[in-house]
CHARMM internal coordinates of N, CA and C (Angstrom, degrees):
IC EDIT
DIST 1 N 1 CA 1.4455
DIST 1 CA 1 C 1.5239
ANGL 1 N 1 CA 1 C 111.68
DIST 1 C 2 N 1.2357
ANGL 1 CA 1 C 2 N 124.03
DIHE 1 N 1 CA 1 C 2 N -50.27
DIST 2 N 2 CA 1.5688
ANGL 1 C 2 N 2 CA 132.31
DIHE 1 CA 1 C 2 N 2 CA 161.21
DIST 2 CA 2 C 1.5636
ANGL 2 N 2 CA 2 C 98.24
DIHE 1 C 2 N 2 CA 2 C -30.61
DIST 2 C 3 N 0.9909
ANGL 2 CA 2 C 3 N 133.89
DIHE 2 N 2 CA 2 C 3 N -25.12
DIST 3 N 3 CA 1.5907
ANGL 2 C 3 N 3 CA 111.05
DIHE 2 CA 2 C 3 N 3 CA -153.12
DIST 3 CA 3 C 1.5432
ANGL 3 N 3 CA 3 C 107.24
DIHE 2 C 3 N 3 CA 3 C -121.34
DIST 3 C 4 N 1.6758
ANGL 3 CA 3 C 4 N 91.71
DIHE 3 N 3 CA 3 C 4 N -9.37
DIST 4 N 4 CA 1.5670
ANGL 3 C 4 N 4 CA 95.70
DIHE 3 CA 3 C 4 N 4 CA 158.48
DIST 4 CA 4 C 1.5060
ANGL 4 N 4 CA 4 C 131.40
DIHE 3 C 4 N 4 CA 4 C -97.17
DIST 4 C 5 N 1.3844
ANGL 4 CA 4 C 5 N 97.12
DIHE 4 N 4 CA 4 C 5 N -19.47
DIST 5 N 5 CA 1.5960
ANGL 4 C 5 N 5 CA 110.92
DIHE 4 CA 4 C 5 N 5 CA 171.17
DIST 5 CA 5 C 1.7722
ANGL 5 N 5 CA 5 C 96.36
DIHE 4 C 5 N 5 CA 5 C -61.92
DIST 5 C 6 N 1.2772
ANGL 5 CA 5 C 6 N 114.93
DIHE 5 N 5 CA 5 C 6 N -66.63
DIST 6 N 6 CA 1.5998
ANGL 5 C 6 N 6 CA 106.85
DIHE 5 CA 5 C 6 N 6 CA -159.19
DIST 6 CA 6 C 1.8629
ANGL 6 N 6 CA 6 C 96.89
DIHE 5 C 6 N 6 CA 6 C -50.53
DIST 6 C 7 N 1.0701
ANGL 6 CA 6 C 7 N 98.44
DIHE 6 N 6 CA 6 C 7 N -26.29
DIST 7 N 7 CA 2.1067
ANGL 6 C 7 N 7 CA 90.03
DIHE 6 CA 6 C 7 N 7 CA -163.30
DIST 7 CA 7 C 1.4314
ANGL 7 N 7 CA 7 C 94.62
DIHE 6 C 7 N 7 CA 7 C -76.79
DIST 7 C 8 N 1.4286
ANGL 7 CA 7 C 8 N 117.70
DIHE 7 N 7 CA 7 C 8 N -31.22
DIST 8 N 8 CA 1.8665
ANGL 7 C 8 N 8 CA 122.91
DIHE 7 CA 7 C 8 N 8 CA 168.72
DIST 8 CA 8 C 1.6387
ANGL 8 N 8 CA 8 C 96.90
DIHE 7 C 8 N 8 CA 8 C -34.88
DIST 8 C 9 N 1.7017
ANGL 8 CA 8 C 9 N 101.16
DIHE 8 N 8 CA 8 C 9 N -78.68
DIST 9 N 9 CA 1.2504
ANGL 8 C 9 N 9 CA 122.24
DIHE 8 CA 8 C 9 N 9 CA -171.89
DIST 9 CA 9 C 1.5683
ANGL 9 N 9 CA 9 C 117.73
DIHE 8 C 9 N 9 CA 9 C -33.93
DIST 9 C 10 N 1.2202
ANGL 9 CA 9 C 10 N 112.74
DIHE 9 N 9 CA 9 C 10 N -56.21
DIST 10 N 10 CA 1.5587
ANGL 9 C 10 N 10 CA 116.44
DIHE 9 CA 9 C 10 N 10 CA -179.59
DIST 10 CA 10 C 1.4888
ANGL 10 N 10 CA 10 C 120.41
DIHE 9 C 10 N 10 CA 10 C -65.55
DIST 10 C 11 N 1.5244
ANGL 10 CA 10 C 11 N 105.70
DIHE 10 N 10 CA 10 C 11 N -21.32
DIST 11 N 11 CA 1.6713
ANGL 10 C 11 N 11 CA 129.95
DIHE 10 CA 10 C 11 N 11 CA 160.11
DIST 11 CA 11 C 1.6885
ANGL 11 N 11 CA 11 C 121.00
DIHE 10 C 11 N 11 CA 11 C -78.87
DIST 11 C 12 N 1.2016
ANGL 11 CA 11 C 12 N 106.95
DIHE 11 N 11 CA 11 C 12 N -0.13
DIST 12 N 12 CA 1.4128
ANGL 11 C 12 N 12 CA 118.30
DIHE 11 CA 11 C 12 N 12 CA 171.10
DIST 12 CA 12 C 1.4801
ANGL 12 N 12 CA 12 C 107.37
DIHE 11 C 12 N 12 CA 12 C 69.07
DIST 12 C 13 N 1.1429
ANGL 12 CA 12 C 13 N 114.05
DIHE 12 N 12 CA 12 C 13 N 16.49
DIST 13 N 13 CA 1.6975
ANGL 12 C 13 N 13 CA 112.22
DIHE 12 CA 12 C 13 N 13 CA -161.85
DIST 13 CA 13 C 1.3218
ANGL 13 N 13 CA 13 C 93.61
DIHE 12 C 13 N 13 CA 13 C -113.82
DIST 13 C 14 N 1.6405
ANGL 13 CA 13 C 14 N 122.70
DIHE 13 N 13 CA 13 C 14 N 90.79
DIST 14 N 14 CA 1.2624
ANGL 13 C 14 N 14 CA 138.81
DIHE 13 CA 13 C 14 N 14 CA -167.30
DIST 14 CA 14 C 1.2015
ANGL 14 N 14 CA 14 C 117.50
DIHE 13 C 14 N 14 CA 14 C -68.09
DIST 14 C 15 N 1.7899
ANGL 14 CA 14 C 15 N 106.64
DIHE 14 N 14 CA 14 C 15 N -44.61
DIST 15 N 15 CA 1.6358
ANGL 14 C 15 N 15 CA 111.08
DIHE 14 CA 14 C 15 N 15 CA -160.57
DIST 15 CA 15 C 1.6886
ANGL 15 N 15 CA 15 C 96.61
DIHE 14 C 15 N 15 CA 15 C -83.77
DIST 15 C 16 N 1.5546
ANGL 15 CA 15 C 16 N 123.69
DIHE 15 N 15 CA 15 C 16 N -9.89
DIST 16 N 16 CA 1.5703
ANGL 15 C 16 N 16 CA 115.86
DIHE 15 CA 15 C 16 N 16 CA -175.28
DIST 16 CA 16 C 1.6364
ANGL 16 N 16 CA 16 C 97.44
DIHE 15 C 16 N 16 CA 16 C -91.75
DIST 16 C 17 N 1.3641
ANGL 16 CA 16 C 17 N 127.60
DIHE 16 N 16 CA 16 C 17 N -1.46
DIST 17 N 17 CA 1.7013
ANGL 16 C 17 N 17 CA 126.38
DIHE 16 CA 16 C 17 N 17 CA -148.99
DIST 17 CA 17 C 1.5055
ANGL 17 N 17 CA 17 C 78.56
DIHE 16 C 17 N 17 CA 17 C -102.33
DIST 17 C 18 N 1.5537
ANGL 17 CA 17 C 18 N 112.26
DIHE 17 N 17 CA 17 C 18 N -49.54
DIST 18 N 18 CA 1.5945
ANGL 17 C 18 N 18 CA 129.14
DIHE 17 CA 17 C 18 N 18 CA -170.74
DIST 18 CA 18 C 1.1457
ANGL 18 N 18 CA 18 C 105.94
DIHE 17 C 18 N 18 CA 18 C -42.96
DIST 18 C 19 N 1.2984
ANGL 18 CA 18 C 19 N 115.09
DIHE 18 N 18 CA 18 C 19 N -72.08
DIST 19 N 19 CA 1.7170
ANGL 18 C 19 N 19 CA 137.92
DIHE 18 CA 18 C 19 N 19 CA -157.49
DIST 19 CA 19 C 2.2528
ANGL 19 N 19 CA 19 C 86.39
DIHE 18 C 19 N 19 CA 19 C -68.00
DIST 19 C 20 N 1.1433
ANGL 19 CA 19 C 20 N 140.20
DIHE 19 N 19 CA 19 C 20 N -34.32
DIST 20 N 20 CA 1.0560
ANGL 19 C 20 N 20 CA 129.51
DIHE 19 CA 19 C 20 N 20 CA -159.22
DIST 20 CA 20 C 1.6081
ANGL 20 N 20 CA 20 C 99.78
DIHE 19 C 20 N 20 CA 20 C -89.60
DIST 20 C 21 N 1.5945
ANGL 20 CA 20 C 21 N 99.52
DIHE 20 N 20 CA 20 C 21 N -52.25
DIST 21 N 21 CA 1.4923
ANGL 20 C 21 N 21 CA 88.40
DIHE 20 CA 20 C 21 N 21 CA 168.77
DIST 21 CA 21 C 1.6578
ANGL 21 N 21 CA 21 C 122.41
DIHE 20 C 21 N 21 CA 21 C -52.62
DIST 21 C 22 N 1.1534
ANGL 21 CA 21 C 22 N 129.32
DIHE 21 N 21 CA 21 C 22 N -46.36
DIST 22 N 22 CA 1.2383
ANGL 21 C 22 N 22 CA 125.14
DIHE 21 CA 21 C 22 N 22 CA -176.58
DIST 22 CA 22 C 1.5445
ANGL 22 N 22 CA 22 C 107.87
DIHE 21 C 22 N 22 CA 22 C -56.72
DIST 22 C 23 N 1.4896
ANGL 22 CA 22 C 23 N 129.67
DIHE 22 N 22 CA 22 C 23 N -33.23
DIST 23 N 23 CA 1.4435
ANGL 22 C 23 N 23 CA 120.52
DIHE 22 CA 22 C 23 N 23 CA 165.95
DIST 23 CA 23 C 1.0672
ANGL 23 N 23 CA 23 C 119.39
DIHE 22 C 23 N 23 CA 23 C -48.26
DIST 23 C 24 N 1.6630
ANGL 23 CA 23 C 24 N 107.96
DIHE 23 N 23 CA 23 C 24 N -54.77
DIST 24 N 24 CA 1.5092
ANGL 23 C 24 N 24 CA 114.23
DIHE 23 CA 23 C 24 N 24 CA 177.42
DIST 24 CA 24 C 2.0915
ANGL 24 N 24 CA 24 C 135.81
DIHE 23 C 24 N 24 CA 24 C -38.91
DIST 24 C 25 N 1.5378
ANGL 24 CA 24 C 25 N 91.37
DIHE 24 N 24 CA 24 C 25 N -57.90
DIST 25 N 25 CA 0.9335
ANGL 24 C 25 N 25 CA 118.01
DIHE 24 CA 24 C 25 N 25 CA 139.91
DIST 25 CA 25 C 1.8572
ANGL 25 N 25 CA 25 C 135.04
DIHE 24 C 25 N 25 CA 25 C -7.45
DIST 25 C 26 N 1.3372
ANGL 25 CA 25 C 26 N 100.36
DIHE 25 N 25 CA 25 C 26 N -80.35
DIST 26 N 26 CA 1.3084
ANGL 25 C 26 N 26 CA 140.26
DIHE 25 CA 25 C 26 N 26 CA -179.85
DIST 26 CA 26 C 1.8198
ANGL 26 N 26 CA 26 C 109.64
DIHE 25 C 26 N 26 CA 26 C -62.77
DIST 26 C 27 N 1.3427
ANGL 26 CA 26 C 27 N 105.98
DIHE 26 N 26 CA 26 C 27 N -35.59
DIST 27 N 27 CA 1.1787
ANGL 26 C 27 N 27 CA 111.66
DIHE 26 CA 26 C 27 N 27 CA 176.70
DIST 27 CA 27 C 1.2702
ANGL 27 N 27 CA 27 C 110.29
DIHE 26 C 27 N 27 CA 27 C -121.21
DIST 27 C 28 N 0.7854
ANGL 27 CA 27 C 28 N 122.74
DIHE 27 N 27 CA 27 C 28 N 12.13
DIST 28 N 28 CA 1.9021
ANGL 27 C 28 N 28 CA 123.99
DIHE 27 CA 27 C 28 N 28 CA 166.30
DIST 28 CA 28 C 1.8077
ANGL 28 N 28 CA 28 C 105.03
DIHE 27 C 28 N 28 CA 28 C -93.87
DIST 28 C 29 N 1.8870
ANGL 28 CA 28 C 29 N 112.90
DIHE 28 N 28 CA 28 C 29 N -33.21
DIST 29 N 29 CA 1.3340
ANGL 28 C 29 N 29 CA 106.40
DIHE 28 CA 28 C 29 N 29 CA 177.69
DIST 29 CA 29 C 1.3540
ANGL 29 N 29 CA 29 C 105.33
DIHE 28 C 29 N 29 CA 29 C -92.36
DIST 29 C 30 N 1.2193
ANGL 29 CA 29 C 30 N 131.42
DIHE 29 N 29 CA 29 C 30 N -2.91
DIST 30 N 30 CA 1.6315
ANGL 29 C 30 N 30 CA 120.18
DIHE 29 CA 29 C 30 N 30 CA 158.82
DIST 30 CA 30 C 1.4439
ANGL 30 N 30 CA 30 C 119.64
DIHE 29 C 30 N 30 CA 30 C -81.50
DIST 30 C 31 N 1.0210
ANGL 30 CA 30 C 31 N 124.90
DIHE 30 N 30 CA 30 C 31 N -29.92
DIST 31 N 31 CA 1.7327
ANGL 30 C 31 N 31 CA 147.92
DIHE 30 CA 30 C 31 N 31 CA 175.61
DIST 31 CA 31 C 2.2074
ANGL 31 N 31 CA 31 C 102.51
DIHE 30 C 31 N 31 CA 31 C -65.95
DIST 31 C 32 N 1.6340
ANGL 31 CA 31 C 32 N 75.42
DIHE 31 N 31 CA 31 C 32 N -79.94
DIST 32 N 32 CA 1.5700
ANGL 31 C 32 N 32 CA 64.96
DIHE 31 CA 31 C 32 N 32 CA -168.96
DIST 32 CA 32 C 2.0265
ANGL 32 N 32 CA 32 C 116.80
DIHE 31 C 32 N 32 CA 32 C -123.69
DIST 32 C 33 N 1.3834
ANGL 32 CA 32 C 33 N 94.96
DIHE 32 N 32 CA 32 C 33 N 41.36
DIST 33 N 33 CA 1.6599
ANGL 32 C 33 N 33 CA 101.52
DIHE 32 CA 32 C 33 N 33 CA 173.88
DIST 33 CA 33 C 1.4475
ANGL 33 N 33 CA 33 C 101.30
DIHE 32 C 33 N 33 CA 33 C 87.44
DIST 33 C 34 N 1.5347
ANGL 33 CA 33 C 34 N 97.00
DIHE 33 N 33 CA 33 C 34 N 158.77
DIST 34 N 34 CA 1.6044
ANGL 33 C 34 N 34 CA 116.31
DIHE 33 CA 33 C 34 N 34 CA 161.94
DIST 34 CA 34 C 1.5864
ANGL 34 N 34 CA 34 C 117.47
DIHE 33 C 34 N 34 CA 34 C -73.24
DIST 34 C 35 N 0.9796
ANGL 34 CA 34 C 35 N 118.73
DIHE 34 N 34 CA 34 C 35 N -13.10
DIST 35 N 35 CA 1.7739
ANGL 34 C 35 N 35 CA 137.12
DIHE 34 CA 34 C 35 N 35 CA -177.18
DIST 35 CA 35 C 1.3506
ANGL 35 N 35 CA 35 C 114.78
DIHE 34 C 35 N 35 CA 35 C -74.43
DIST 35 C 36 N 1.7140
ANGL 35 CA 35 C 36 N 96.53
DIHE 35 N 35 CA 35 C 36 N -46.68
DIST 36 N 36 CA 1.6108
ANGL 35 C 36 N 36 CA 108.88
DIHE 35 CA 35 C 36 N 36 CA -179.89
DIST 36 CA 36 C 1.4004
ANGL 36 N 36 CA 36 C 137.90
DIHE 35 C 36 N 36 CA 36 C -39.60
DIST 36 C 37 N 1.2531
ANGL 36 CA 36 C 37 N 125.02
DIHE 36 N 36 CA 36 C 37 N 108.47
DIST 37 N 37 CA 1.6536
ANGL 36 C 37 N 37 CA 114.07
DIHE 36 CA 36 C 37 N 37 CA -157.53
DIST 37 CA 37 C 1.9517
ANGL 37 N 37 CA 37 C 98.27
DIHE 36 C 37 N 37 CA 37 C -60.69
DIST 37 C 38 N 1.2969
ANGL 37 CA 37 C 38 N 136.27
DIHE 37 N 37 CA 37 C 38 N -22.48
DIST 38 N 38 CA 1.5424
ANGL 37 C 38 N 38 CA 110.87
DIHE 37 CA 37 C 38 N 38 CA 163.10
DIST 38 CA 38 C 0.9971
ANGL 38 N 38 CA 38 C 119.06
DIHE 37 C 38 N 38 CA 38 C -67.41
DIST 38 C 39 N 1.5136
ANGL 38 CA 38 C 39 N 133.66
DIHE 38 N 38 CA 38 C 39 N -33.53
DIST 39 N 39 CA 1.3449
ANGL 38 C 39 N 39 CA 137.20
DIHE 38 CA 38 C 39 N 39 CA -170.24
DIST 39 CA 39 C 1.7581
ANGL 39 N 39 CA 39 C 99.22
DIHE 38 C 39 N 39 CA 39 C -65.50
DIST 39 C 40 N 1.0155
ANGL 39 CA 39 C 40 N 115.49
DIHE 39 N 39 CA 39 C 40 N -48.85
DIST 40 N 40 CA 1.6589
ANGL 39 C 40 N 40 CA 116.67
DIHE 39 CA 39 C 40 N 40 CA 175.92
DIST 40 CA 40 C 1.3740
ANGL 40 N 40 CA 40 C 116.16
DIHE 39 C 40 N 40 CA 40 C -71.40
DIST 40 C 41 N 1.4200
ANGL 40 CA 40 C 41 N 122.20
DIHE 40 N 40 CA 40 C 41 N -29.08
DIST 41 N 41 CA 1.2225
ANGL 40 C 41 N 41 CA 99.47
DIHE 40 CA 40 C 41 N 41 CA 166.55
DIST 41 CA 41 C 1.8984
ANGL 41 N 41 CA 41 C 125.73
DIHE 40 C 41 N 41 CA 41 C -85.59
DIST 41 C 42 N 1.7645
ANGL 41 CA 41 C 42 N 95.58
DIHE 41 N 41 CA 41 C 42 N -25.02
DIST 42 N 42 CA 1.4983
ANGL 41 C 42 N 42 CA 73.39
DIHE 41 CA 41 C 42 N 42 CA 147.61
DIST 42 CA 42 C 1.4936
ANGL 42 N 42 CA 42 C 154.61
DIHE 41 C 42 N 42 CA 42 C -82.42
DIST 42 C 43 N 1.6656
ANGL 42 CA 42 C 43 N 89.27
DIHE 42 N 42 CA 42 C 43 N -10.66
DIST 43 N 43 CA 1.6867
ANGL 42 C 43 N 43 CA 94.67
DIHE 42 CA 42 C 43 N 43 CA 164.30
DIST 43 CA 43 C 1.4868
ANGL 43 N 43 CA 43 C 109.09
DIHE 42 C 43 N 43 CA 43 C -69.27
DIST 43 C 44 N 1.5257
ANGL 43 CA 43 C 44 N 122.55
DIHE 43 N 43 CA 43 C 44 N -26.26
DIST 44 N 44 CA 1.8647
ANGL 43 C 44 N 44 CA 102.17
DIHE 43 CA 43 C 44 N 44 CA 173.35
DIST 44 CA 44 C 1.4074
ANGL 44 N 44 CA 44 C 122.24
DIHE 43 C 44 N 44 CA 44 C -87.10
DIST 44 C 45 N 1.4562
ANGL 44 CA 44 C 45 N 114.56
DIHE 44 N 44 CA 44 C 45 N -6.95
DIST 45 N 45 CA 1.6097
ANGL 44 C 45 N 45 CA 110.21
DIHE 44 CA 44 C 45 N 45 CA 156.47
DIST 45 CA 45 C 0.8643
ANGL 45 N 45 CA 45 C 113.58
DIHE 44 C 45 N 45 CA 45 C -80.82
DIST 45 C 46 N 1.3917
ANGL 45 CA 45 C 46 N 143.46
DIHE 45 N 45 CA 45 C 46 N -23.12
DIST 46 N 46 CA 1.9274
ANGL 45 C 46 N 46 CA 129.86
DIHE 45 CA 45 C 46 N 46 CA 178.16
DIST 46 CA 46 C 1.5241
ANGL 46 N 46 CA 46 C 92.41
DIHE 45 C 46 N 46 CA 46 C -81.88
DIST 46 C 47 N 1.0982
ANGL 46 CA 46 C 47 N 144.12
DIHE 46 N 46 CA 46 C 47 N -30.94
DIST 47 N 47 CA 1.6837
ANGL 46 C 47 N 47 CA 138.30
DIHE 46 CA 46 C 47 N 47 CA -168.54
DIST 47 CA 47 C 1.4561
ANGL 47 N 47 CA 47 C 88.56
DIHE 46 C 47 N 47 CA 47 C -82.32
DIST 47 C 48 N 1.3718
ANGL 47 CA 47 C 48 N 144.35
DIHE 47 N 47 CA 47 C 48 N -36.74
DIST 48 N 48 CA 1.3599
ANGL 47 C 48 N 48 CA 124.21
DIHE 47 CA 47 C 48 N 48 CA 175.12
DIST 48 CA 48 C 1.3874
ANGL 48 N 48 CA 48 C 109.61
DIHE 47 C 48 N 48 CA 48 C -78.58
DIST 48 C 49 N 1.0630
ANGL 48 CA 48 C 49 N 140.73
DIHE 48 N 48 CA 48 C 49 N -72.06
DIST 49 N 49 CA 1.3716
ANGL 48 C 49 N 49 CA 148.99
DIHE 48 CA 48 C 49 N 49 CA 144.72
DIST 49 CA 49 C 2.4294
ANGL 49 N 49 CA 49 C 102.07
DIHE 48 C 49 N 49 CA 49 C 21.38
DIST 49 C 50 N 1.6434
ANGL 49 CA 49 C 50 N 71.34
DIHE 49 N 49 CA 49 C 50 N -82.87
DIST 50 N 50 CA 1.5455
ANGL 49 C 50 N 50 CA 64.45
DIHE 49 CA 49 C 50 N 50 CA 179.32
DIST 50 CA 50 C 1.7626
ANGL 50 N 50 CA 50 C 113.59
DIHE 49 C 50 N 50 CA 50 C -74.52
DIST 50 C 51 N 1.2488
ANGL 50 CA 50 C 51 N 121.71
DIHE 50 N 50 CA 50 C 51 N -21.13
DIST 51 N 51 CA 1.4709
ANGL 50 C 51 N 51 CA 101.38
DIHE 50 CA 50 C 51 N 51 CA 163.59
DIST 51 CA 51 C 1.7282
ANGL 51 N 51 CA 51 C 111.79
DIHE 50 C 51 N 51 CA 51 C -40.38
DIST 51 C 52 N 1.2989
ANGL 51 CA 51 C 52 N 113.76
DIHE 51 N 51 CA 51 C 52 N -75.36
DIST 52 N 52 CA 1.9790
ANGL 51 C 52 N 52 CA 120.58
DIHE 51 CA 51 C 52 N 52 CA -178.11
DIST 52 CA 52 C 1.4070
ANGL 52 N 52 CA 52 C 108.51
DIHE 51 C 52 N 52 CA 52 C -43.35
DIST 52 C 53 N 1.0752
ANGL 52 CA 52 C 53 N 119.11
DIHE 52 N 52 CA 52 C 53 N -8.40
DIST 53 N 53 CA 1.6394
ANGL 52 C 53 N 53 CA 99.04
DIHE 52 CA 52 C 53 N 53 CA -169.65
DIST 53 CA 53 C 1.4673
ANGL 53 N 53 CA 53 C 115.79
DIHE 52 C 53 N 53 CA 53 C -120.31
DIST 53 C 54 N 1.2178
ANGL 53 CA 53 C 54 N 95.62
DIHE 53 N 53 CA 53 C 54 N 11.76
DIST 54 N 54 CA 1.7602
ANGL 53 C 54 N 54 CA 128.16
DIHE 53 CA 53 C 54 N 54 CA 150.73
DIST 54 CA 54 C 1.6751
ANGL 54 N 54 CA 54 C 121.69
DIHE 53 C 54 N 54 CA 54 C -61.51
END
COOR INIT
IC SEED 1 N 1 CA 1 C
IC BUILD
């Protein structure tokens, strides 16, 4: 899902980049913890993500 949000993103299509990151997200902290340095970095691309699409 991460890898469809950024291709969202580069497609300008914010609210589909949003909704993908938040999958990503969602299943990176069931997989491998809230601790996990992917899980955090995808929680700081959906927090930028939805910053721009403001």
């Amino acid at each position: 899902y991460y890898n469809l949000a950024t291709a969202y993103e580069g497609l300008q299509d914010n609210k589909k980049a949003v909704k993908n990151a938040e999958n990503a997200v969602e299943i990176a902290r069931l997989t491998f913890g809230n601790e996990h340095s992917e899980t955090q970095q995808y929680t700081n691309y959906l927090q930028q993500i939805k910053k721009l699409s403001r």
